[in-house]
Backbone bond lengths (Angstrom), bond angles and torsions (degrees), N, CA, C in turn:
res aa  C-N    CA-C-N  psi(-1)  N-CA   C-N-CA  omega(-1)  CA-C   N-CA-C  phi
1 X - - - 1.466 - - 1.524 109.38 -
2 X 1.402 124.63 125.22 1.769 133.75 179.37 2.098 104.16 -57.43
3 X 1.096 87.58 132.27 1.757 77.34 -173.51 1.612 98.54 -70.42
4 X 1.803 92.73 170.26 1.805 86.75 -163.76 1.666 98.36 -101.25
5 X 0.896 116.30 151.16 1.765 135.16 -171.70 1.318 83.23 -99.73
6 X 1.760 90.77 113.78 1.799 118.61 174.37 1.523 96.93 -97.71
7 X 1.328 94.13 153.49 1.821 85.70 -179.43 1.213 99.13 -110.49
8 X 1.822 112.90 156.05 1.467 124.47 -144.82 1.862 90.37 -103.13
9 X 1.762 95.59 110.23 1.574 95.00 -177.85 1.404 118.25 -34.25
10 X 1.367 130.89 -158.56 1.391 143.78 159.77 1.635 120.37 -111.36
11 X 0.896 129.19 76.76 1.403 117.47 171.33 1.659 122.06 -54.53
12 X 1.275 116.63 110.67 1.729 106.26 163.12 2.046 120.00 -46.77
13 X 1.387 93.48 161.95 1.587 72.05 168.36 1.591 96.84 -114.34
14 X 1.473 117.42 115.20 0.792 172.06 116.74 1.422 131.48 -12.86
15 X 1.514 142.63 115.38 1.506 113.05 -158.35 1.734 83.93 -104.65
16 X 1.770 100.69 161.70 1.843 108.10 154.92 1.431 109.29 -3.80
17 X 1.359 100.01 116.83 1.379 100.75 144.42 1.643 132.68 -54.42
18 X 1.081 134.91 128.82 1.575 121.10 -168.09 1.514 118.41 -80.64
19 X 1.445 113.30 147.88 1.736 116.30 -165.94 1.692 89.11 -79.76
20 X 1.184 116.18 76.16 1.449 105.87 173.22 1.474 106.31 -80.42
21 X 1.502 124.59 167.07 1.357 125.06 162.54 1.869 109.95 -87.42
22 X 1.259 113.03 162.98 0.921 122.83 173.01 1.149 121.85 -58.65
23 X 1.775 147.96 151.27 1.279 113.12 166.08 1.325 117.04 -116.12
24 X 1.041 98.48 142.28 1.685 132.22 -168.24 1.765 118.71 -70.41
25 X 1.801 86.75 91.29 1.940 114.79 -163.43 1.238 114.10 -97.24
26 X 1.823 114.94 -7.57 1.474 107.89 169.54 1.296 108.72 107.50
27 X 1.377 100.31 -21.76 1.802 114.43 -163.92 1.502 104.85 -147.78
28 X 1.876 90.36 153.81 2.024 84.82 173.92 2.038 104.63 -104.85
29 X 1.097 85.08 123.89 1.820 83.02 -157.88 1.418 100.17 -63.82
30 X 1.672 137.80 6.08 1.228 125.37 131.21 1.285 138.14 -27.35
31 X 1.440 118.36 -32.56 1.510 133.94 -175.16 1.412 105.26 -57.06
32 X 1.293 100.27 -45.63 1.568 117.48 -161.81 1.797 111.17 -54.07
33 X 1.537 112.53 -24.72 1.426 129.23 -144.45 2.153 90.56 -113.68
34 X 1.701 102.49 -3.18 1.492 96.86 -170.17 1.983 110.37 -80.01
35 X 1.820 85.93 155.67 1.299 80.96 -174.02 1.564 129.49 -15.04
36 X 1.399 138.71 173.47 1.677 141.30 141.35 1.225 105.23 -101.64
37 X 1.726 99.60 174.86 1.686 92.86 -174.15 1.158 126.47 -88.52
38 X 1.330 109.04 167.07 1.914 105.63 -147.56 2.196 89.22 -80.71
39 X 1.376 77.67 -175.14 2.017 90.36 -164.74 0.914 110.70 81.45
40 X 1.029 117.60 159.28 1.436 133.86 -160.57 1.903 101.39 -76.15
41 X 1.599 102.16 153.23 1.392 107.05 -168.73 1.681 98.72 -136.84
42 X 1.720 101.04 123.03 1.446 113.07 -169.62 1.976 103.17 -62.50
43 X 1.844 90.81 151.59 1.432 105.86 -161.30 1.660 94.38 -67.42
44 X 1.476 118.84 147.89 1.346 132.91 169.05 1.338 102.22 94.10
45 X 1.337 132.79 18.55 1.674 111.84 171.35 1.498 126.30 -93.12
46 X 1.011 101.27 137.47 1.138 130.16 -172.84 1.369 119.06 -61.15
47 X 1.969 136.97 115.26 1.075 109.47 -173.13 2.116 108.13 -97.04
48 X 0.967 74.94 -170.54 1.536 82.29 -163.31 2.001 108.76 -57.29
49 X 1.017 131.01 149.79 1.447 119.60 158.93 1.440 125.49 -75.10
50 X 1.455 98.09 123.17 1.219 117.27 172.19 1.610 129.52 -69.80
51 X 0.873 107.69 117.64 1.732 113.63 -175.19 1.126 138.92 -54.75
52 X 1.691 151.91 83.59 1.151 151.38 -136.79 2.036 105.14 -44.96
53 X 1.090 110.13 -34.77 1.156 113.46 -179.75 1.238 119.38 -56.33
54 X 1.978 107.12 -59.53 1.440 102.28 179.48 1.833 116.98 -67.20
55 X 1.317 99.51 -21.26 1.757 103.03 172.22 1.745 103.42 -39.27
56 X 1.289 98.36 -60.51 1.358 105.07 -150.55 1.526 103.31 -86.28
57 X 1.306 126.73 -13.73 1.561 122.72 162.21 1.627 95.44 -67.47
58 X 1.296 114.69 -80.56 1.933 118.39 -174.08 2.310 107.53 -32.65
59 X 1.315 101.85 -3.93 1.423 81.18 173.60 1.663 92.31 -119.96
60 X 1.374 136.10 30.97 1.248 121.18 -161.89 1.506 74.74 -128.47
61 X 1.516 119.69 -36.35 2.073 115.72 179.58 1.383 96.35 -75.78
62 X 1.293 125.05 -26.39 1.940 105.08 167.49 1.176 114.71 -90.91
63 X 1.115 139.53 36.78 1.888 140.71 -169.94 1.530 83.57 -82.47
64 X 1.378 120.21 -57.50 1.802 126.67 -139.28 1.779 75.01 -68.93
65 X 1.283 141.13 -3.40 1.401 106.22 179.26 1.774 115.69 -131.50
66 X 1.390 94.60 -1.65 1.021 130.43 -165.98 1.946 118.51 -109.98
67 X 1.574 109.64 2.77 1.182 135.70 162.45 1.400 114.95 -18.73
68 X 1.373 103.72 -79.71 1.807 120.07 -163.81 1.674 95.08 -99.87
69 X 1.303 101.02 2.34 1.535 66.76 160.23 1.884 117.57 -106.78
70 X 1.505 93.75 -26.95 1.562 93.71 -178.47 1.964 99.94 -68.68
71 X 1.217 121.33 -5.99 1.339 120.77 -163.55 1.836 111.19 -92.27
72 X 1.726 88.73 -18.01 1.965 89.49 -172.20 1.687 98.13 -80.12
73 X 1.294 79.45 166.88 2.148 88.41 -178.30 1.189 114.19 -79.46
74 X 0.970 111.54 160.09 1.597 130.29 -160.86 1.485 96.71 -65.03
75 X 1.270 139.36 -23.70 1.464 134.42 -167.86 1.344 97.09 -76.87
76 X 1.399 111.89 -61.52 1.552 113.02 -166.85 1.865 117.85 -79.20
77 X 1.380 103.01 -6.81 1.443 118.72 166.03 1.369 114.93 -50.93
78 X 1.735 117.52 -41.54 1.227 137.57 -125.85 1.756 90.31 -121.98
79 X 1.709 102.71 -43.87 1.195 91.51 153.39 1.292 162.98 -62.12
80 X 1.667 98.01 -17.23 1.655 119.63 177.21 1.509 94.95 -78.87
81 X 1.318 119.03 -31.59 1.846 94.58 -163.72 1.431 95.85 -97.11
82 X 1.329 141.88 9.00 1.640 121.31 178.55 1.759 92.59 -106.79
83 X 0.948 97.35 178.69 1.781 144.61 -179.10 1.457 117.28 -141.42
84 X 1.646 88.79 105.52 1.817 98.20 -173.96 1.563 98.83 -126.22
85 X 1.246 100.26 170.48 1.717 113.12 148.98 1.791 102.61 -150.99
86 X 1.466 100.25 131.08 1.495 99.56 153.02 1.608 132.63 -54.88
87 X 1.330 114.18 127.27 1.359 113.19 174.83 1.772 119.56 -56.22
88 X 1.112 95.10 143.76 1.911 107.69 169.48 1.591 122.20 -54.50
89 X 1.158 114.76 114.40 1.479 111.73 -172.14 1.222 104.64 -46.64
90 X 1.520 117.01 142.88 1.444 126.59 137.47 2.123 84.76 104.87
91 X 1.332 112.32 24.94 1.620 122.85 165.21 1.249 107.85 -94.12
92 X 1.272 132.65 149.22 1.245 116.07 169.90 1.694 114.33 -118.64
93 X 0.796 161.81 160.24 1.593 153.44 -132.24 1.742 96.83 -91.02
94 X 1.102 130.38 -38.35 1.239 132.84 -178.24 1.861 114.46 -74.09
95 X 1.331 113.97 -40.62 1.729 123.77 140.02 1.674 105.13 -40.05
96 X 0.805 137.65 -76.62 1.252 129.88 -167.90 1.363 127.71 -66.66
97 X 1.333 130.55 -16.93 1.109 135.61 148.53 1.753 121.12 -65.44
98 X 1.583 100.74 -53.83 1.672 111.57 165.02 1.601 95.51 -37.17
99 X 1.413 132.21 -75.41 1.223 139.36 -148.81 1.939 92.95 -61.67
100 X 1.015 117.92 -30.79 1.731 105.46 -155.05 1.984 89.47 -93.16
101 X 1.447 113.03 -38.23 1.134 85.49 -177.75 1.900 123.02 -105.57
102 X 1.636 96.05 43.78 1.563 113.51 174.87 2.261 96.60 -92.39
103 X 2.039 94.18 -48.70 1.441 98.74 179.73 1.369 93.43 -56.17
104 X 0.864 128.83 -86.33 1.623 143.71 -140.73 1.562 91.71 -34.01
105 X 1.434 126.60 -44.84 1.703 104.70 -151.81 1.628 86.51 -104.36
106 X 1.604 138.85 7.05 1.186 132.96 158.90 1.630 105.65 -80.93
107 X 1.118 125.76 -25.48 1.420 132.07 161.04 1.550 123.72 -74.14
108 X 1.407 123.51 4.69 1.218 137.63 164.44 1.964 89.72 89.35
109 X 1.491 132.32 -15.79 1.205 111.50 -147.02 1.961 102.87 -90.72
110 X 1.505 83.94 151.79 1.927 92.06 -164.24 1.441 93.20 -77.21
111 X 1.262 118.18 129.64 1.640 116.49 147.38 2.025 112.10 -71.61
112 X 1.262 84.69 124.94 1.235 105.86 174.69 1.209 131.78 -90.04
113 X 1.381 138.55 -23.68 1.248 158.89 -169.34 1.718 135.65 167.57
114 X 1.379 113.81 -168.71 1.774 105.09 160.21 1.963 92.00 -168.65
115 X 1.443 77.92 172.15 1.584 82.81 177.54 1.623 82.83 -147.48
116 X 1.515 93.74 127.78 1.351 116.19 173.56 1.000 143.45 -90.09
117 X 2.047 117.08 41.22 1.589 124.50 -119.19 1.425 93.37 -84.12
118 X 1.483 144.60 1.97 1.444 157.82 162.18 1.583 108.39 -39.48
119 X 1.386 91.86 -41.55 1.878 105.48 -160.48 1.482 94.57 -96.90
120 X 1.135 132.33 -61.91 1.569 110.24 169.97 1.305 132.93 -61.48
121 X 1.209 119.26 -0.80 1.778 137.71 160.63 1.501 100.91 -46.24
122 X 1.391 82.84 -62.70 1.645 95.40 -166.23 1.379 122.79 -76.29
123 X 1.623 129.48 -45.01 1.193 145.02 167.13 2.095 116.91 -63.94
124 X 0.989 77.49 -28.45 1.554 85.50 174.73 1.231 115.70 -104.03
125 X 1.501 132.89 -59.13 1.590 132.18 -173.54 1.726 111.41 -82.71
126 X 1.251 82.22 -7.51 1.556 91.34 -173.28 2.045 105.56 68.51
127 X 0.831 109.51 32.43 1.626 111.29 -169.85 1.654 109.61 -93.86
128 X 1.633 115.38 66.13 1.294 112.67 -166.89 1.616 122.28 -53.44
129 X 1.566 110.20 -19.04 1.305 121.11 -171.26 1.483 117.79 -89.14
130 X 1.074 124.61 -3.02 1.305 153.22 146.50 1.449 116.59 -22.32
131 X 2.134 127.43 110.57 1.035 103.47 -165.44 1.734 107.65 -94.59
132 X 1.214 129.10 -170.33 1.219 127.32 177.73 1.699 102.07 -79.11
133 X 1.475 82.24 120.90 2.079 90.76 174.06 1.898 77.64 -134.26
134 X 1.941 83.75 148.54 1.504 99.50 177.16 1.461 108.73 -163.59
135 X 1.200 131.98 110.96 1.399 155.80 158.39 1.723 113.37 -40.60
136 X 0.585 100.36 86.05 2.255 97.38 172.87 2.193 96.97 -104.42
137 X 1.139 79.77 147.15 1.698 102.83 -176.19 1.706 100.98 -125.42
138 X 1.451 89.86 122.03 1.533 111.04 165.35 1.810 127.85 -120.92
139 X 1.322 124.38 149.68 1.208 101.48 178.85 1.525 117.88 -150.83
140 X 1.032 146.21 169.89 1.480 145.69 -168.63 2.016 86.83 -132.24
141 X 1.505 111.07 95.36 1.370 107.12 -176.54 1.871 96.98 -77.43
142 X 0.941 125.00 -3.76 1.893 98.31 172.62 1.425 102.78 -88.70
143 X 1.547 127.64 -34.45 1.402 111.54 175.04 0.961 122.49 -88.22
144 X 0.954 144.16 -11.96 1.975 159.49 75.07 1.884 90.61 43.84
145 X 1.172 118.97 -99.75 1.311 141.85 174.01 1.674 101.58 -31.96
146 X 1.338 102.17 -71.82 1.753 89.12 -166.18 1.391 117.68 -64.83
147 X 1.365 125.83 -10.70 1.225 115.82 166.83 1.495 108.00 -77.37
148 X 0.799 142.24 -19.98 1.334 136.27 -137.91 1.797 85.01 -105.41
149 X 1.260 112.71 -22.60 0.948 109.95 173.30 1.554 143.35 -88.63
150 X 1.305 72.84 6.72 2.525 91.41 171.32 1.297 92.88 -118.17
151 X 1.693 105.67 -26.00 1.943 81.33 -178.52 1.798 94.02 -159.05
152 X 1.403 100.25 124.53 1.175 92.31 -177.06 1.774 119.66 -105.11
153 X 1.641 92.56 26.53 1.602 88.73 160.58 1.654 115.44 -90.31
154 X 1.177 93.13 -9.10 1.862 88.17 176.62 1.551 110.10 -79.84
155 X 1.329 106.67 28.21 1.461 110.26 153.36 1.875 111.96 -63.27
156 X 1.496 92.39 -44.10 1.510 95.81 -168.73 1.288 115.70 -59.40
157 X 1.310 140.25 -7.48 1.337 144.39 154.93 1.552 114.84 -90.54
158 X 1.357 128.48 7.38 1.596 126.49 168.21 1.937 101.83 -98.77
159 X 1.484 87.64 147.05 1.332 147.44 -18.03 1.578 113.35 -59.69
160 X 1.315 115.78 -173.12 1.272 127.59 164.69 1.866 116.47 -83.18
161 X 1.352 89.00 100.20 1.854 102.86 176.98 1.742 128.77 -54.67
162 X 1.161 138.38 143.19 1.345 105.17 168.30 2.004 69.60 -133.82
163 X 1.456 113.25 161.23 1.902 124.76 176.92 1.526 76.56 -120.24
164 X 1.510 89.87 137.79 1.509 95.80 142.12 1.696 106.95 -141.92
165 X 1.122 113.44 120.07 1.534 126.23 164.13 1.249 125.39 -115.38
166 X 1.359 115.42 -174.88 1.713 133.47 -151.66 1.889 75.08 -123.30
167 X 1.192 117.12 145.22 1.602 146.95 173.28 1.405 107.39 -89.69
168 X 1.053 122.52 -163.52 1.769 119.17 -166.90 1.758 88.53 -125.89
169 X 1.405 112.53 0.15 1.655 115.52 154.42 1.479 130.75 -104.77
170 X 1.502 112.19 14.26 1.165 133.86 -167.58 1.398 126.55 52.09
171 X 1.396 106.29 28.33 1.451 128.66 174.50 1.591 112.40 -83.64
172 X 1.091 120.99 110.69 1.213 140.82 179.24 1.674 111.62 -51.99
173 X 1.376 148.74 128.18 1.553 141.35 -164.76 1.631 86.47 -150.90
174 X 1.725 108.13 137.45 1.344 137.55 150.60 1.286 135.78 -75.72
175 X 1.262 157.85 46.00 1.027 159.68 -151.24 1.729 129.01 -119.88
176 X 1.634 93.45 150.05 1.602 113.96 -168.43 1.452 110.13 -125.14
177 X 1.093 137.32 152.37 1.390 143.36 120.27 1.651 102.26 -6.05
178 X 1.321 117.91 133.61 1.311 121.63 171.48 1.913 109.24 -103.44
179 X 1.144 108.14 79.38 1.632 110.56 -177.52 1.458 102.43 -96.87
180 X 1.435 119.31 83.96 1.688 106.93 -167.34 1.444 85.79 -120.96
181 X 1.875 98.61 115.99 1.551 88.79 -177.52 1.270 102.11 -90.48
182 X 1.414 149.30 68.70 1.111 150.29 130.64 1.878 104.86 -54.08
183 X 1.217 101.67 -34.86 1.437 91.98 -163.26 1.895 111.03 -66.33
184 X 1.230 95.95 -10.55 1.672 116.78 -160.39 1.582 102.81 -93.97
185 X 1.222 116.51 -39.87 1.310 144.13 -171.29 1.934 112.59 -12.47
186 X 0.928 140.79 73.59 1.160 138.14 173.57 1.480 102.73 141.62
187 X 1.676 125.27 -8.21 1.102 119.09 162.08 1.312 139.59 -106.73
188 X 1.546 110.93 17.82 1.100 132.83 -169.88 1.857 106.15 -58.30
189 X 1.411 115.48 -44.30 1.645 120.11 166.50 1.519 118.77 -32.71
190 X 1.761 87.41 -71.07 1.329 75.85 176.54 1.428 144.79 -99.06
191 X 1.450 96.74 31.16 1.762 118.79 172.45 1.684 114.35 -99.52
192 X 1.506 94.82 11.99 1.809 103.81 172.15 1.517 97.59 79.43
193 X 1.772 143.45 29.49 1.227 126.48 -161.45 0.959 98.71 -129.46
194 X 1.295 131.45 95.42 1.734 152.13 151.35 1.859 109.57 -6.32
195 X 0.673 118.48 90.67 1.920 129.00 -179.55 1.674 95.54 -26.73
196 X 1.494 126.81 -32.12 1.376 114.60 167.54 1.474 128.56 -92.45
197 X 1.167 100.77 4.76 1.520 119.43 170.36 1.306 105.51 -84.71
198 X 1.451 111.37 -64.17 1.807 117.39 169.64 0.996 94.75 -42.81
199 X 1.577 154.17 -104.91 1.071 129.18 -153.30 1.480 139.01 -47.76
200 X 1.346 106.74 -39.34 1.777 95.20 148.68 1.225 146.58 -22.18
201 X 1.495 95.23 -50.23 1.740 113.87 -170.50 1.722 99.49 -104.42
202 X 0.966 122.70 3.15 1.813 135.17 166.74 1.658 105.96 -96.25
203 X 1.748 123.62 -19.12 1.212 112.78 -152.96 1.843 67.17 -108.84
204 X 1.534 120.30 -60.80 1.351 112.06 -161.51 1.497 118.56 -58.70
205 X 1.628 120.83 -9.42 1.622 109.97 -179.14 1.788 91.23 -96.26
206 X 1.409 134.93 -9.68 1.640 123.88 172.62 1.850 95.49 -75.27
207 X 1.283 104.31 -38.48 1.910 93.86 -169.96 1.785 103.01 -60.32
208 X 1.401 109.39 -28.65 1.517 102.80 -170.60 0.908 105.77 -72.49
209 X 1.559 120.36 -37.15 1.772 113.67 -164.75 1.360 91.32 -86.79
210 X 1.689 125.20 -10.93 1.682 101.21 179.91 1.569 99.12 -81.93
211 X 1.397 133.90 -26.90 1.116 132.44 167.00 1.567 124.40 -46.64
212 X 1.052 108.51 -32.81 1.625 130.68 165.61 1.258 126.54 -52.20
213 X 1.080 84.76 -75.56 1.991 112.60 166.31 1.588 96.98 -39.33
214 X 1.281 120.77 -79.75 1.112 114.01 167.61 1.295 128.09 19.56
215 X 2.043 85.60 -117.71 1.482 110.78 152.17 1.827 127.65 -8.79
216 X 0.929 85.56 -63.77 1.540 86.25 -175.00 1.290 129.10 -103.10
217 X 1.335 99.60 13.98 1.790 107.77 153.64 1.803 112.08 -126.31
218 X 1.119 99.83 18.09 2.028 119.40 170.80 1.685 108.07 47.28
219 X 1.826 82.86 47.23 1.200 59.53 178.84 2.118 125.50 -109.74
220 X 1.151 137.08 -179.88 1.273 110.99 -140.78 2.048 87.51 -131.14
């Protein structure tokens, strides 16, 4: 296989980061991340809230590795974490939705909603030049459920999103959240994740991108 040509972020220029000191919270917000207690722990609990402070100390002890990435611009930031494909010439945005939610219900998965933030662009900001961006929500409610059940902040990623918008070249783009737990891959044990759960959430991010694929090659 040809290795794949990553594209070389953008760094701003940017001055030194400053030798600031850490600031001094009383606590090493590591603590926060230590084991729970052993035996089994009923589904849906809730872990404790974390404190804006120690957030922001625990990303100031990963800076030394975490440099170029907090340093690239927000465009190409934004680009590492989604999963897109450009649409097929000669689709028109309403084809591509037809096409994503023909896969989706041949994939058993429920459409759940959309947000049509195109139409309040316009009706609200008055921003006639505004291209069509639109949010649709899909979901697989049993793997939906079992996550929710080791951790029920991964609510904040339900449902499963797919955007599809118009570019500032009137090029039509498919896009997701890039949650590819490949990157996780061998730590699923000890992240509390049941080997049939991993596959759940390995089978439901291929249905999205097959939902994708779809979409943006029209197809039906």
């Amino acid at each position: 296989m040809a290795p794949v040509a990553v594209p070389v972020p953008t760094l701003p220029g940017l001055p030194a980061l400053p030798a600031l000191p850490l600031p001094n919270l009383g606590y090493n917000p590591l603590t926060l991340f230590a084991p729970g207690p052993q035996g089994p722990v009923k589904p849906y609990t809730m872990r404790q809230t974390i404190p804006p402070e120690a957030k922001r100390q625990m990303m100031q002890l990963m800076m030394p590795i975490m440099t170029n990435v907090m340093r690239m611009s927000m465009p190409d930031a934004m680009s590492w974490m989604s999963h897109k494909y450009k649409v097929k010439p000669g689709l028109s945005f309403d084809d591509v939705l037809e096409s994503m939610n023909l896969r989706a219900n041949k994939l058993n998965f429920k459409y759940v909603g959309s947000n049509l933030m195109w139409k309040d662009f316009k009706a609200v900001l008055n921003d006639q030049e505004a291209p069509r961006v639109e949010v649709h929500s899909y979901c697989d409610i049993a793997v939906g459920r079992d996550l929710l059940k080791i951790s029920p902040e991964f609510l904040v990623f339900l449902p499963c999103r797919i955007g599809i918008m118009e570019d500032a070249n009137k090029e039509i783009w498919v896009m997701m959240l890039d949650w590819n737990l490949d990157w996780v891959r061998g730590y699923e044990g000890s992240m509390g994740v049941t080997p049939e759960l991993a596959k759940g959430a390995i089978e439901i991010r291929d249905k999205m991108d097959e939902i994708m694929r779809a979409g943006a090659n029209g197809d039906l």
